[in-house]
Each structure stands twice: as C-alpha cells, then as structure tokens.
N, C-alpha and C positions, 0 to 999 in steps of 0.2 A: 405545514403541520402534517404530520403522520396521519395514516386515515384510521377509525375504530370499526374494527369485524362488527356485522352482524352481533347482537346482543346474545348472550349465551341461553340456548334451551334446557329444558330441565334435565333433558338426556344429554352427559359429555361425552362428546366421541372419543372415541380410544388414540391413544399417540400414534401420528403418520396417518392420518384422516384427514383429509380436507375440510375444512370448517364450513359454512354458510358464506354465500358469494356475500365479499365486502361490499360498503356504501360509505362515501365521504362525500361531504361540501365540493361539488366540483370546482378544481383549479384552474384560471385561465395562463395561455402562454404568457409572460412578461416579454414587453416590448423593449428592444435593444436599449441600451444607456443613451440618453441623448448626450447632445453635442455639452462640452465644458462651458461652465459659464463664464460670460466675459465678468470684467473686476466689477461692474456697476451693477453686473443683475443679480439677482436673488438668489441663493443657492439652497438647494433643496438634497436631502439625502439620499446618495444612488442606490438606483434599483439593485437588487443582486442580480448577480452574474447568471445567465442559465448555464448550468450545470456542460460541459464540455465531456467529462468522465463521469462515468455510472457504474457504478463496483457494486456484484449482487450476492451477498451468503451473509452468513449470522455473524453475530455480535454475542459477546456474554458480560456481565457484570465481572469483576475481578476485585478477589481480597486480596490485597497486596498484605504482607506479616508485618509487624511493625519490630523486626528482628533478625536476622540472619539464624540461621541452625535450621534445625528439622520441625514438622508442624507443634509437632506436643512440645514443642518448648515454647511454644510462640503465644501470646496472652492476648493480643490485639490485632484487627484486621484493620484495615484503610480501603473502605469501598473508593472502585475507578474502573472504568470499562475497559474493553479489549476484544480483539476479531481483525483477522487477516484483510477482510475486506473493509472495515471499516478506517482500519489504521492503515490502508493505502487510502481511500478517502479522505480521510485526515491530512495525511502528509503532501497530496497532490494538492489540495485548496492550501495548503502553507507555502507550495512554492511555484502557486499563483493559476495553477489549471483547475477551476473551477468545477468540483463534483460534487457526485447524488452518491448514496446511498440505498440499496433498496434492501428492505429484509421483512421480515414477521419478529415483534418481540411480546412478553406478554404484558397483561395489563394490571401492572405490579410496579412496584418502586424501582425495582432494577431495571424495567423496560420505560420509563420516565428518565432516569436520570443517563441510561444509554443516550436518549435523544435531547436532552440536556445539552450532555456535552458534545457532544459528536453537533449543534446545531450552534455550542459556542463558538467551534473550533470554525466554523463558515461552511459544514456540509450540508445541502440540500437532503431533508431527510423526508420529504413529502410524499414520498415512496413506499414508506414503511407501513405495515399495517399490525393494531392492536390485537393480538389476539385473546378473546374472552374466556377459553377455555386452556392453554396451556401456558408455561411458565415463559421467562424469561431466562436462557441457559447462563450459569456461573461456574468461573474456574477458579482456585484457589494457588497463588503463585507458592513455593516453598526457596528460598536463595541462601545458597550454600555460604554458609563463614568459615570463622577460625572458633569453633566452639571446643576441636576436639571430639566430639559426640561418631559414633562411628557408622551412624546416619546423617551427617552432616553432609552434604555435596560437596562442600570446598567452597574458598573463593573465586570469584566469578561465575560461577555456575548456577541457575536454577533449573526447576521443574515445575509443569506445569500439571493442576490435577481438576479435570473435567467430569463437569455432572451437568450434562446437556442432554441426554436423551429424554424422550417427549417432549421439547423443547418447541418454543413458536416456531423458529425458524425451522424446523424440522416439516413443519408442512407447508414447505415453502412447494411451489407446484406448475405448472404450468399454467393455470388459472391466473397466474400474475398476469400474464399478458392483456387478459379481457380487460382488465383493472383500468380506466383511463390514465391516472395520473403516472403509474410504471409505466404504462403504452406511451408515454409522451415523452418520459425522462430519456426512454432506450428510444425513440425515433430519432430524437435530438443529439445522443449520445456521437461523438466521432470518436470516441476509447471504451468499450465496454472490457470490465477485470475480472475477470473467473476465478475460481482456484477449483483443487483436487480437494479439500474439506466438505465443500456443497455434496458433492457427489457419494460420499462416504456417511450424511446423514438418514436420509430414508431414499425410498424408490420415489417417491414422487420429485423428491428435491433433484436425483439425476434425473429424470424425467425431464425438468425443467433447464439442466443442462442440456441435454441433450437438444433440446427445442432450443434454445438461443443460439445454439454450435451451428444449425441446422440452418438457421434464418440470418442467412447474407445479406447485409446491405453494402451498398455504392457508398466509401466515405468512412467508414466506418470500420476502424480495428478493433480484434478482438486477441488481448493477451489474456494468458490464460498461467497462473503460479502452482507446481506441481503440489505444496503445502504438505507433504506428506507425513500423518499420523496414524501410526501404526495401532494403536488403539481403538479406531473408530473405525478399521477395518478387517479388524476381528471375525466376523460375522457378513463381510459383506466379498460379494463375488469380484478380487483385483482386476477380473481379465475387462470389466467396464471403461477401466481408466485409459488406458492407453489411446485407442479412439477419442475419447476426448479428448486427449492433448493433441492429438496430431491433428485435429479441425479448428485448432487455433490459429490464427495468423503470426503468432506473438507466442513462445513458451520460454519461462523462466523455469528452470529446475533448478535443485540443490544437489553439488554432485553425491553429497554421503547419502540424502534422499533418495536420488537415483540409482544408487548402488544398494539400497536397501531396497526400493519397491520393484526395480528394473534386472537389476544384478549387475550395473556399471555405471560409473560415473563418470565414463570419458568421455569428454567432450565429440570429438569427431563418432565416434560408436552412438549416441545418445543421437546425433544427425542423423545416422542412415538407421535409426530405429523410431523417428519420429522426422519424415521425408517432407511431409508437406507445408509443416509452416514455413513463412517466410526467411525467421530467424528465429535459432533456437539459443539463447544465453544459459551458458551450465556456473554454478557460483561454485567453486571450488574454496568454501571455508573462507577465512582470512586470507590464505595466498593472491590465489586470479581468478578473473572471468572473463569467460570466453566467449564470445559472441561468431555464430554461427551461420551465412546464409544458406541458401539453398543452395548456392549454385559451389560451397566448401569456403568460401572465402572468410577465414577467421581475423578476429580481433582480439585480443589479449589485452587486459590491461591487469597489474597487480592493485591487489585490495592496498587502502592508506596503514600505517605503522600506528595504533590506538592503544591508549588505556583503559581495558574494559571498566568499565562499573557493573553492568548487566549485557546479557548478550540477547536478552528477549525483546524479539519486536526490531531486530538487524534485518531480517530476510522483508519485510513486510516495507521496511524505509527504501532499503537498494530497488526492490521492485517501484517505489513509487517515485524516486530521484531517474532511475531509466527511464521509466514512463512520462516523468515530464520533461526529459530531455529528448523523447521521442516526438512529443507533442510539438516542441518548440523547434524540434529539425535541426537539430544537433546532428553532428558526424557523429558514426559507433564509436568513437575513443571517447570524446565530449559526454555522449550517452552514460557509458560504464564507469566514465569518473564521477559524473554527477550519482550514479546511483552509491559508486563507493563513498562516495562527502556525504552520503543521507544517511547510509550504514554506519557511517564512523559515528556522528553526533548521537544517532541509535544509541550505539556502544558505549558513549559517556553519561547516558541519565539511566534512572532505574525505571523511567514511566516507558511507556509502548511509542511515544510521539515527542521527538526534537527538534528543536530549533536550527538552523542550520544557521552561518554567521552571513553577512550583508554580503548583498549582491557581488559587489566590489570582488570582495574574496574570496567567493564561489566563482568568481569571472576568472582572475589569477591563477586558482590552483586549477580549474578547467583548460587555461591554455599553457601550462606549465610545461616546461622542458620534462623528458622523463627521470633528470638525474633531481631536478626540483620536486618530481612530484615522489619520486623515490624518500628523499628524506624530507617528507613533511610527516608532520606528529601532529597527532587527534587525541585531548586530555578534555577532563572534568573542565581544566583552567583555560582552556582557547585551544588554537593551531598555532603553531609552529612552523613555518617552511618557507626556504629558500627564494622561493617566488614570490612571496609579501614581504613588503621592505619591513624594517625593521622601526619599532616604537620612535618618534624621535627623543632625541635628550638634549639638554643643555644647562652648561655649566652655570651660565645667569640666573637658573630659575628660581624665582624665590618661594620662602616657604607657603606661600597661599597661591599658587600655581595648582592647576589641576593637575591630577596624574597622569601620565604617558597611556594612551589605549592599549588595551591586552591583545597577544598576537594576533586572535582571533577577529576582532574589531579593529585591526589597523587599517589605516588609509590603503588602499593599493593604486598601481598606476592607473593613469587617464583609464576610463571602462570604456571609450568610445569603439576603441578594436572589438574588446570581449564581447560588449554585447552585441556587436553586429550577429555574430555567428548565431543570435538569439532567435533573430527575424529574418533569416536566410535558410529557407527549406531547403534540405536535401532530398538532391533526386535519388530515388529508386534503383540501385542495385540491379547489374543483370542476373542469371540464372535462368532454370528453368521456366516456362509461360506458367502463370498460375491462373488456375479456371477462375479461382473467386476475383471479387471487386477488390481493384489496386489502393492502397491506402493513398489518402487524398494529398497533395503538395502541401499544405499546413501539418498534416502528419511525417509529413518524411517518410522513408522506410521503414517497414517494423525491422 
C-alpha cells in the first residue's frame, strides 16, 4: 500500500516545499516464491514478485474526450491515468519483469484511482507517498479527427494539455531516500528508470535526480528516457540536463527531441556528445533505431510497418519492451525489436498501455529474417508477417467449427529455439573501461 504523509498543519506550505517527514505501517522484505506444489499438496496463492524494476517521477490523472476534434467541441471526459514512468512500470510487469513505482500523488480521487490501477495492472506501488497538502497532477488528452474544424489536429494526431504545477510529485526530493520502504524498492532494484520530465518539475525533484545518478551500485542499471517537454522548461535552466543523461548507464533519446533540446538528432553526434553511458539508443520517429556503444559499435534495426490509432504512449512502450529485453539478455537486435513490437501494439489502442500478442509470436517476429521482419504489419485487427504461419483452413469444416485464430494469435513454430535466447545472458560489449559497476550477467549489457 502507498504510504500517507504526515497529517496536514493548519499552515500549507507553498508548492516545491517539502512536506513533513512521512510515516507508514512498516513493510517487511517478502520471501522468495517457494518451491511449486507437488499435484497432492495444497496450493496456496503466490507471493508477488519483488519488484526487479523501480521507475521514479510523477503520474497524472488523464481525461481522455469522448470525441475526436478540438476541446470545445468535446462534451465528455473518460477519467484514466498516465506518466512516462508509470507506463513503463506498467508495461515491464506485462511483459513479466516485475516493478515498483515510486512517486508523491495527492490525497484526492485522482491519486487513489492512479494507485488503483497502476496496483491492478501488478505494479508494486508501496513506494508512493499521500501527500496532504498538494494535488494530484492532470493532463487533458485533445485527438485530432476528420471534423474539418481548423483547430482540429488531423487524424492520428493528438496533444497533450498539462496542469501539473504545484503538483505532489513536484516535491518529490531527496528525502525519499530516508523513506524505508523507497530505501528497500531502489536497494533491491537491478533497473532503476529515470526520465528528463522529473528534472524539469522543481529543484528539489532534480535534486533527487541528481542524488540517484550519483549513487552507484554493483548490479544495478540505471536508464535514464530523455522525455523531452518543452513546456515544462520554459522557466527552468536546460544546461542541467545534459549531465544527467550522460551519468546514466542506459540513454534512450528521441531524435526529433534531441534535435529540439540538443540541436541534433544523429545518432553517432548524440554518442560523442553524451560519451559515458554504456549505450546510447537514439529513436528516429517510425523509420529506425539506433543503438549506440561506447566503444561506436552500432545496431539498427527499422521501426514495424503499423496502423496508428494513437501515437500517445509509443515512446514510453519501445522504452519498456528494450528494457525487458535488456533484463532478459537479449542480443541488441532482439532488444530494438522487442521494443519496436511494444511500440507498435502502443500505436493500435487509444489507451497509454497494450497488450502485446503471446509469447509464441513475440518469439517469431524476435527471430525473424530481416525480409520477414520487414513486411510484418501492426493493426487494430492482429500481426501480419511472413514469419507466423499462416491461420489454418479447411475445406471439411463444418459450420459449428470454431474460427481460424487471427494473425496476431496464431500458432507459431515449436518456441523451444526462441525462448532459449530468453534465458541466455549476453556478455558485455567491449569499449572503453567504465569506472562505474558493470551491469550484472542477468542484465546483459545495457
């Protein structure tokens, strides 16, 4: 359960103040899963998982329109949450690496039903703290149709409109750490997930970036998503950012982000201007990504051929399909396609969080020739591609016969090859010696 701040005094601090040191129920470590039970004995329901990934920045409530066009046309909202770090939380416990969440939200209906769902979805949210005096931050989606209206975005398109300042997580701070039950999440963590949005809320919140960047452990990576919103940095001094990304082990960038905050998007330039992480992944849009070591040795792989529906909440999925392709010690090709198969499914729902289809066919198009993985197709209605056989048929079937499985759902061959690659870490890349602690053989290489 999230912990509740200190009780509110009758004097409220001003927004970007640190509240009253928290106090929760303390939590004990859970003890590994025991052993499976044989068919005679009793079964009992397993313990959860301890969190493996710990992703730390804010969350906001989200009105989704119940409409396409511009806002004044639109008559009804559909409250559902949303945040960069939570909807990588999200999508790594969906495709089975078990994570925490940690943030401030407030003690309000929309910081309840954040930890709602974010605790249906299987994210450890124990981490989180109530805060008694400031809100819980909300952004209001707008998605472009065919209205004609000449504020209309288009199809495919939205925008996102933010009303987050003096917001819980806004005083999120370094004081997290004294916290026991954050102290426990991030000891335990072997992926801690950053982004460049924490850093752009108040000074205390980089503050707290800056203190986690700083604090190396043995075992333990730190990627770090460049999230770049020009709005939220308005007011605040760019030249902070850059240093933090280059103290990550792990940097994902967007290249049109980077060409916005940096003044380039290219990939090899984007290397020798942030030198020290292990590996630096630049997303170049729909085309490719590029994956980066130190030592120049690139990876390319092109983005899947999709049918957008929405394109919000793509960067936030490819970040969390890399990441648990990094977890599971995937080669860099494996890694980039897993994160492009998390993008694309992104791309077919209008919600921030998809499903990706069964293992089987995530195994398939992961070890796909590149002329298969070339023409595979990503729709509302399944996959498409070369490398998943095709639905079976037959001329016998009578009319009370089930249906043929949709491309997305078909059988694929034996998985015994594909998953191997699952459970076979990759070693470590050479390049230059890197002072910090090498990510552990169950991590792979960042």
């Amino acid at each position: 359960m999230p912990r509740q701040d200190a009780a509110a005094s009758e004097a409220t601090p001003s927004p970007g103040d640190p509240t009253a040191a928290p106090h929760r129920t303390p939590a004990t470590q859970e003890p590994p899963p025991p052993p499976a039970p044989t068919p005679s004995a009793p079964t009992t329901p397993a313990a959860p998982a301890t969190p493996l990934a710990v992703c730390v920045g804010e969350s906001m409530a989200v009105l989704l329109p119940d409409r396409t066009g511009p806002l004044e046309s639109v008559e009804n909202f559909r409250l559902s949450v949303g945040g960069a770090e939570s909807n990588v939380a999200g999508a790594l416990t969906a495709l089975g690496v078990p994570s925490a969440w940690i943030s401030r939200v407030g003690d309000d209906g929309f910081g309840r039903r954040l930890l709602g769902e974010l605790t249906a979805r299987g994210v450890d949210v124990s981490g989180v703290a109530v805060d008694p005096h400031r809100p819980t931050g909300v952004y209001l989606k707008e998605v472009g149709g065919t209205t004609g209206d000449r504020h209309d975005l288009g199809p495919g398109r939205s925008r996102l409109h933010y009303h987050r300042r003096g917001s819980a997580a806004s005083a999120l701070s370094p004081e997290l750490l004294d916290d026991p039950t954050a102290a426990r999440l991030l000891a335990g963590a072997r992926l801690l997930h950053l982004s460049g949005i924490t850093a752009a809320l108040s000074d205390d919140c980089l503050a707290l970036l800056r203190t986690l960047l700083a604090e190396r452990r043995p075992g333990r990576l730190v990627s770090f998503d460049l999230n770049w919103r020009p709005a939220l940095w308005r007011d605040r001094d760019l030249s902070v950012l850059p240093p933090l990304l280059d103290a990550a082990d792990l940097l994902l960038l967007g290249a049109d982000e980077a060409e916005a905050a940096f003044g380039t998007g290219d990939p090899h330039a984007l290397r020798r201007l942030f030198p020290s992480p292990a590996t630096v992944v630049v997303k170049d849009e729909a085309r490719l990504v590029t994956a980066i070591g130190r030592d120049g040795t690139a990876v390319a792989e092109p983005a899947l051929t999709v049918e957008v529906v929405e394109a919000t909440g793509a960067g936030d999925a490819f970040a969390a399909g890399y990441l648990a392709g990094t977890v599971r010690g995937l080669d860099q090709r494996r890694r980039l396609r897993l994160g492009h198969l998390s993008a694309a499914c992104a791309l077919t729902t209008h919600g921030d969080q998809a499903e990706l289809p069964p293992d089987a066919v995530v195994d398939a198009l992961l070890d796909a020739s590149p002329e298969a993985w070339a023409a595979t197709r990503v729709s509302a209605n399944g996959i498409v591609s070369p490398a998943l056989p095709a639905a079976p048929t037959s001329t016998d079937a009578s009319p009370t016969d089930p249906p043929p499985p949709s491309p997305a759902r078909s059988p694929a061959p034996s998985p015994t090859a594909a998953h191997a690659h699952r459970s076979s870490p990759v070693a470590p890349g050479g390049g230059a010696p890197d002072p910090r602690p090498a990510a552990t053989p169950a991590l792979g290489a960042p």
